[in-house]
N, C-alpha and C positions, 0 to 999 in steps of 0.2 A: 193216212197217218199224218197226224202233224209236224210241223215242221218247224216244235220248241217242246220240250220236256220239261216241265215246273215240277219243283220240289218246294212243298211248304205254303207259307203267305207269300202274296206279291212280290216283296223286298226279299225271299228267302233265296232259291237256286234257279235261275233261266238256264236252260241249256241251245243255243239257238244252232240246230240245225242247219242250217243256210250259209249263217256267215262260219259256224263252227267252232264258237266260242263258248263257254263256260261261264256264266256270270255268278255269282255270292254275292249276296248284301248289298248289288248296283253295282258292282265293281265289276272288271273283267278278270278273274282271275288265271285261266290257261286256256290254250286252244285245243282242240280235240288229238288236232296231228302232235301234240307236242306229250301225251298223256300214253305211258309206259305201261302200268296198270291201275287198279284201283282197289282200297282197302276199305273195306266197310267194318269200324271199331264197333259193337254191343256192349251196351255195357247193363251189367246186373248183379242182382245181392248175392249174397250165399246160399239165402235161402230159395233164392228162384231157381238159382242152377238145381240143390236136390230138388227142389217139385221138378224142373223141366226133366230129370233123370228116370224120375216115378213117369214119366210122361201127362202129368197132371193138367188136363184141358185146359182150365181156368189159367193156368198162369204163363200156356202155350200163346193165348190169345190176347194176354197184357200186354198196354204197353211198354217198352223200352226204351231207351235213349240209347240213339244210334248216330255216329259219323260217318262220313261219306269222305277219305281222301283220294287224291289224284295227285300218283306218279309219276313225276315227268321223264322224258329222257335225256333231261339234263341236270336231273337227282334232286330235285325242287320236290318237298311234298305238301301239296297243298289242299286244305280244306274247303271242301267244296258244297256239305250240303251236313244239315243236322234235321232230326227229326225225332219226333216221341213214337214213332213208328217202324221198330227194326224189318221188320217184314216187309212193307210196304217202301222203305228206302230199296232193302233190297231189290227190288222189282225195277224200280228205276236204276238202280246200279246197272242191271243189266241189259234197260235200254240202252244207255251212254255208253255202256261198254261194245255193244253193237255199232251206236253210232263212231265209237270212235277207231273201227275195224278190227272188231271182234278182241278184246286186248281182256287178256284174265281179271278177276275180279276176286280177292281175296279177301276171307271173312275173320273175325279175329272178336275173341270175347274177354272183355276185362270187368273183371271184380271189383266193386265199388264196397271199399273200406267201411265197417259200423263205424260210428262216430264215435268220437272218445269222450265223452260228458262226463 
């Protein structure tokens, strides 16, 4: 196993095992011990919810736009990782949620508004 979990491009999420820190964008954004749990936001259209209801393959396997935040337990919620890949975020959620001693990992889907033209 390695001993950093990457989400995204270079500059997107480090998660460095070792020292146990959380990085975004170069930054360090929280420590592993300091993270309460973790919120993965999906976000999708109306239309995607009905197909994903039909259970409609094609649109099981599209992408999504997904967040990734972290909880802290000193009530800080911080964004820690995006990706066009809700699935595959998820997977890493639930690495870090391991690394960070097994801590819940909560999923949550919002509906992104038609535009008003």
């Amino acid at each position: 196993m390695s001993d950093v979990i990457k989400i995204g491009p270079p500059w997107g999420t480090v998660v460095d095992l070792l020292s146990r820190v959380v990085k975004y964008r170069l930054r360090s954004v929280c420590r592993l011990d300091e993270v309460k749990q973790l919120r993965l936001r999906e976000y999708y259209s109306q239309h995607e919810e009905e197909q994903l209801l039909n259970r409609n393959p094609a649109v099981q396997k599209a992408p999504r736009d997904a967040e990734l935040y972290a909880e802290t337990k000193d009530g800080r919620t911080v964004l820690i990782a995006t990706l066009d890949q809700a699935g595959l975020l998820l997977d890493r959620a639930m690495e870090i949620a391991s690394a960070a001693g097994q801590v819940p990992v909560h999923t949550e889907r919002v509906h992104l508004q038609p535009d008003q033209g």
